[in-house]
KEGU-350849 format. One line per field, with one value per atom (N, C-alpha, C): x, y, z. Coordinates in steps of 0.1 Angstrom, whole numbers, plus 5000, padded with zeros to 4 digits. Example, Ala and Ser with C-alpha at 12.3 -4.5 7.8 and 13.67 -1.06 7.14 Angstrom:
BEGIN
xx: 5132;5123;5132;5128;5137;5129
yy: 4943;4955;4967;4978;4989;5000
zz: 5078;5078;5078;5071;5071;5079
***
This chain:
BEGIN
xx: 9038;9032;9041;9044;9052;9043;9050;9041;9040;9027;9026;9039;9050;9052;9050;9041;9031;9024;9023;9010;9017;9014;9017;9010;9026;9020;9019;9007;9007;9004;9013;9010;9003;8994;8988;8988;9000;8999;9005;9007;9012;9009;9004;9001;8988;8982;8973;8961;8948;8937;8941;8949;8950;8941;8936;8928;8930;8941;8943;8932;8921;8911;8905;8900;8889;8898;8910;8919;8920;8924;8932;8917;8908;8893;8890;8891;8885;8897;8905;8917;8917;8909;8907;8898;8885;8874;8879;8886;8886;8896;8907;8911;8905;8892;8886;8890;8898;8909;8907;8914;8914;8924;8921;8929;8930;8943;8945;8941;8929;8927;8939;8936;8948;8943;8953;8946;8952;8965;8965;8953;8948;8935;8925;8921;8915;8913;8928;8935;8936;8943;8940;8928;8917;8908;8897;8899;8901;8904;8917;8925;8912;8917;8911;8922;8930;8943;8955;8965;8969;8980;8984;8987;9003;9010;9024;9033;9046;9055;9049;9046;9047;9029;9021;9010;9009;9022;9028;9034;9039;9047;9034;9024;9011;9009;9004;9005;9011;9025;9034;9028;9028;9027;9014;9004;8994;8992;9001;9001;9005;9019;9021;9014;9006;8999;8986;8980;8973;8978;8991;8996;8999;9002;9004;8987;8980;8963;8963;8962;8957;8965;8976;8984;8983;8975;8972;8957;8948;8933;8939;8946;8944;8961;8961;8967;8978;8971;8981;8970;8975;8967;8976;8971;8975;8966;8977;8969;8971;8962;8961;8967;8974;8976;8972;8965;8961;8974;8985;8992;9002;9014;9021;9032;9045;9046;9060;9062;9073;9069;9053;9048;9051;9047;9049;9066;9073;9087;9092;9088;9087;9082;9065;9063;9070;9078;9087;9099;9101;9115;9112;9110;9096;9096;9085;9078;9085;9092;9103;9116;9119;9134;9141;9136;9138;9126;9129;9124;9131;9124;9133;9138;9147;9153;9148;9135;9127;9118;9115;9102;9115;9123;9133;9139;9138;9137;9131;9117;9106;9108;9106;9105;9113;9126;9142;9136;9126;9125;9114;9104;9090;9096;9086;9086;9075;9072;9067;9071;9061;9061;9057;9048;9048;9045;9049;9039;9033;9026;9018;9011;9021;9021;9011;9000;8988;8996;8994;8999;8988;8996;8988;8978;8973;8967;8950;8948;8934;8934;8925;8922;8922;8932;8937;8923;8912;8902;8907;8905;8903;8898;8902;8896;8901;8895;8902;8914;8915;8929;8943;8936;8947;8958;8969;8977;8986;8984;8993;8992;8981;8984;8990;8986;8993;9008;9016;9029;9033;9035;9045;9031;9021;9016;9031;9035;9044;9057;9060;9070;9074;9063;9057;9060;9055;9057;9066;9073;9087;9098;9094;9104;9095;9082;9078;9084;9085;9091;9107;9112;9127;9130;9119;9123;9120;9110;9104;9120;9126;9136;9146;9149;9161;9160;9151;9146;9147;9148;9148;9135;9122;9113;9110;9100;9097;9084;9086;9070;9068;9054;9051;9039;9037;9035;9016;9008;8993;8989;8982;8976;8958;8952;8938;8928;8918;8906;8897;8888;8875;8883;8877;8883;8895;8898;8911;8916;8919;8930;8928;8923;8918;8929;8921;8929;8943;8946;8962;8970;8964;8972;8971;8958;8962;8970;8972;8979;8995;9001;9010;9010;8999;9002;9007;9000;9000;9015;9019;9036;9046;9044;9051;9045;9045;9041;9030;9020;9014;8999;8997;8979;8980;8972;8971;8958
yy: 1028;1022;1026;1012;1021;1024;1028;1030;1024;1017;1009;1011;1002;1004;0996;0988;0981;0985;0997;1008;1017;1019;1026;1046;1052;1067;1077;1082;1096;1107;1121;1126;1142;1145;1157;1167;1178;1191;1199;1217;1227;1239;1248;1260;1263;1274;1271;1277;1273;1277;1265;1258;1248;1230;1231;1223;1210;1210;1197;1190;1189;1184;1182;1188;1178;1171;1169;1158;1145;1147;1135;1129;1138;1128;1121;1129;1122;1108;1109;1099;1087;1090;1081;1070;1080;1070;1067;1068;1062;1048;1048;1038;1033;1033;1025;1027;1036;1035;1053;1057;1065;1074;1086;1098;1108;1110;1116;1134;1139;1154;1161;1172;1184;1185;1189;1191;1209;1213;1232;1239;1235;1243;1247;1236;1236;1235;1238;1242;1257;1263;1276;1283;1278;1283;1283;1271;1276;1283;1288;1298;1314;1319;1333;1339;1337;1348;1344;1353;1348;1334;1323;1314;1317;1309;1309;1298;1298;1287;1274;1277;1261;1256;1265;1260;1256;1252;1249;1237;1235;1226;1215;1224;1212;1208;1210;1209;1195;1196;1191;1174;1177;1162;1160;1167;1157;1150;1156;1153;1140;1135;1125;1112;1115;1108;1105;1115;1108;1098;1102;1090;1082;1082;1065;1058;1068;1063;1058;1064;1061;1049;1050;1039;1021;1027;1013;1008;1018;1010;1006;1007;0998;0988;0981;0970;0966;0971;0977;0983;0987;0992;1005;1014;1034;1040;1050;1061;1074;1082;1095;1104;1114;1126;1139;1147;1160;1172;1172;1179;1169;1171;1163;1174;1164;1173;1177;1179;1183;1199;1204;1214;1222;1214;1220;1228;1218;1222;1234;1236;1243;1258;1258;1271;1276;1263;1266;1270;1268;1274;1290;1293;1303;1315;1309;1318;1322;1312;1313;1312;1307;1305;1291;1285;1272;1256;1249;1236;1225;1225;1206;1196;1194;1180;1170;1168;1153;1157;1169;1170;1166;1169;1169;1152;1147;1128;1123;1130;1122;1123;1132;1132;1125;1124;1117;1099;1098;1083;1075;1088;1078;1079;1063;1065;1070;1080;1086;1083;1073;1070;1081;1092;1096;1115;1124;1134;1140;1142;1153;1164;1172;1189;1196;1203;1209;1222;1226;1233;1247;1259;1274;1275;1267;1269;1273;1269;1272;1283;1294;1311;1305;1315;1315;1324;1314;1322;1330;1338;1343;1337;1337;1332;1336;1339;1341;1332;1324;1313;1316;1322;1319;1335;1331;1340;1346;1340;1338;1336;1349;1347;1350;1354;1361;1353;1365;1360;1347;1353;1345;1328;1322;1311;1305;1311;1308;1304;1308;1312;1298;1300;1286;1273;1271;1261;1256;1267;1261;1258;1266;1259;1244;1241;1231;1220;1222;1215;1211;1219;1217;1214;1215;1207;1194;1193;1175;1166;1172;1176;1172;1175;1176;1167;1163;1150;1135;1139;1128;1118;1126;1122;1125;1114;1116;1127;1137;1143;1147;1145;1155;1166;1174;1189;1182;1187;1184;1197;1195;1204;1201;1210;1211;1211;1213;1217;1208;1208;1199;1183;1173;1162;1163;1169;1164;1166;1174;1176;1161;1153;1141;1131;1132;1122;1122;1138;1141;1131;1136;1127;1114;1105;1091;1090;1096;1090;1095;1105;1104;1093;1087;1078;1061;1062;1050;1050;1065;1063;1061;1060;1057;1044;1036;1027;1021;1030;1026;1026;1023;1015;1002;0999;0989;0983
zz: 0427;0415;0403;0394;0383;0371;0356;0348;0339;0331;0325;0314;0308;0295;0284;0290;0280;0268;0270;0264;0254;0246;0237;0244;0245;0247;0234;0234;0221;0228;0232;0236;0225;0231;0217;0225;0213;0227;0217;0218;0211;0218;0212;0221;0222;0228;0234;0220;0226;0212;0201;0204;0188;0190;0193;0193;0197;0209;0219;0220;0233;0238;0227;0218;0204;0203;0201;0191;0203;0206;0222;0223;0222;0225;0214;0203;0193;0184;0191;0184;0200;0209;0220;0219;0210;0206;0194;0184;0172;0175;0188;0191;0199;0206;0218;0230;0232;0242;0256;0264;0272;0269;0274;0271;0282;0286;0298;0300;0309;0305;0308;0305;0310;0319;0330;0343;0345;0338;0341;0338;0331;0327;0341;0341;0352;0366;0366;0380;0379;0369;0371;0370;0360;0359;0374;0387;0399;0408;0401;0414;0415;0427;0426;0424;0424;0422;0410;0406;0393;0400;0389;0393;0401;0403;0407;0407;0412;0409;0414;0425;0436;0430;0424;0413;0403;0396;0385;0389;0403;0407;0407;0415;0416;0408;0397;0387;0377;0378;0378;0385;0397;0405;0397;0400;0393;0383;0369;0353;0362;0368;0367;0377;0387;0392;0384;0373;0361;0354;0349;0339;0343;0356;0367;0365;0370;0373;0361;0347;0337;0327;0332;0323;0335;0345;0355;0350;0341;0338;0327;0319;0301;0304;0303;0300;0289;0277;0262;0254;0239;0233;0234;0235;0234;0244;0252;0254;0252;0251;0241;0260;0257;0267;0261;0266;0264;0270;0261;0267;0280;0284;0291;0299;0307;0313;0308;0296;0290;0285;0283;0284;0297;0310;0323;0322;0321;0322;0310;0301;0293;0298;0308;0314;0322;0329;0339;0339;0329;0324;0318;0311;0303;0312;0326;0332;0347;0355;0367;0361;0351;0353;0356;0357;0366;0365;0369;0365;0376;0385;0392;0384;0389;0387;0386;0395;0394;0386;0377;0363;0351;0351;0340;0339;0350;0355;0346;0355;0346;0336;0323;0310;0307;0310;0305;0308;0314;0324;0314;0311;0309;0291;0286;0274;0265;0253;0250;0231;0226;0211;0204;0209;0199;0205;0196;0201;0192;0191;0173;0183;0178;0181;0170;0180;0168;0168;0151;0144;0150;0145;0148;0135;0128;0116;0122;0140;0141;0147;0147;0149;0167;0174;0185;0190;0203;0206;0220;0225;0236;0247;0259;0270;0282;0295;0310;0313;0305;0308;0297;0288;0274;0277;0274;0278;0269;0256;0245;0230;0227;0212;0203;0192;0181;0176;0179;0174;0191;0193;0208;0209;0201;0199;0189;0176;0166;0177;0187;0191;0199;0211;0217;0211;0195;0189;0184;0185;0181;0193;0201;0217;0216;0220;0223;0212;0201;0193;0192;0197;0204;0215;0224;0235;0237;0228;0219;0217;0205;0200;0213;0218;0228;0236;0241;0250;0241;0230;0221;0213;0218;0214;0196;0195;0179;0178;0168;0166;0155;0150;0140;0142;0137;0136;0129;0136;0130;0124;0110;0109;0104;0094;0092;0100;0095;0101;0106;0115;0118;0114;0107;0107;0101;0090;0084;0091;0107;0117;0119;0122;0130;0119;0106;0098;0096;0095;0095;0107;0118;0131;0127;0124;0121;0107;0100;0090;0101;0107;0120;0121;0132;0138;0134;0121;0112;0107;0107;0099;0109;0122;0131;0140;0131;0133;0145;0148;0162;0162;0149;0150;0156;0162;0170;0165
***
């Protein structure tokens, strides 16, 4: 199956506690449109034991068998991603050292209009999943943003609270030309 490139992609992603999943949902309904979940979350938050490489790798295949699934129901228009797999390769480099050749493919392969990276401006909460606050959230944001950066994609940096986060990203989205 290939992947739509019909569609307009926004992927919304940064570090963790900043407010992905509200945003990608709520900029999915304000375009009518579908938004791909994160699927690490809740792959780890299954494991009984701490995660590992080749669960990262899983990982890995699934983000992209989503974006195959999900760029096959809409036709054109935009779809929103909750996090992508330029994040994956990022932990993987990070956390083992290392990254395959065919995740570093993909990212180089698929096309990606836009990314709006949520800013650390929201209070990083605690959770059995979250692994990374304080300083090393700042830190995160800035590799994630260079590795945006290096791959050649466009992004801008979201900030504010409750809706203005929401509005910040569409006035993003509007300046990079992709209201639809």
């Amino acid at each position: 199956m290939l992947i739509n490139d019909t569609i307009r992609k926004i992927v919304v992603t940064g570090p963790e506690s900043t407010g992905k999943t509200e945003l990608a949902k709520a900029l999915a309904s304000q375009f009518g449109t579908l938004w791909v979940p994160e699927y690490a979350r809740e792959y780890v938050e299954n494991l009984d034991r701490p995660y590992e490489y080749n669960d990262v790798i899983k990982i890995a295949h699934h983000q992209i068998n989503e974006e195959l699934a999900y760029s096959s129901k809409i036709d054109h228009g935009v779809l929103f991603f909750d996090t992508w797999l330029i994040i994956t390769k990022v932990w993987l480099d990070l956390v083992y050292g290392k990254c395959p050749d065919w995740i570093i493919d993909h990212i180089q392969s698929t096309k990606i209009d836009l990314f709006l990276v949520c800013n650390t401006d929201l209070q990083w909460i605690k959770d059995p999943v979250r692994e990374n606050g304080g300083e090393k959230r700042e830190q995160l944001l800035k590799i994630y943003c260079d590795e945006i950066k290096s791959f050649g994609f466009e992004y801008e940096i979201i900030t504010g609270f409750g809706i203005s986060r929401k509005e910040n990203a569409m006035m993003a989205i509007s300046r990079h030309g992709l209201n639809l």
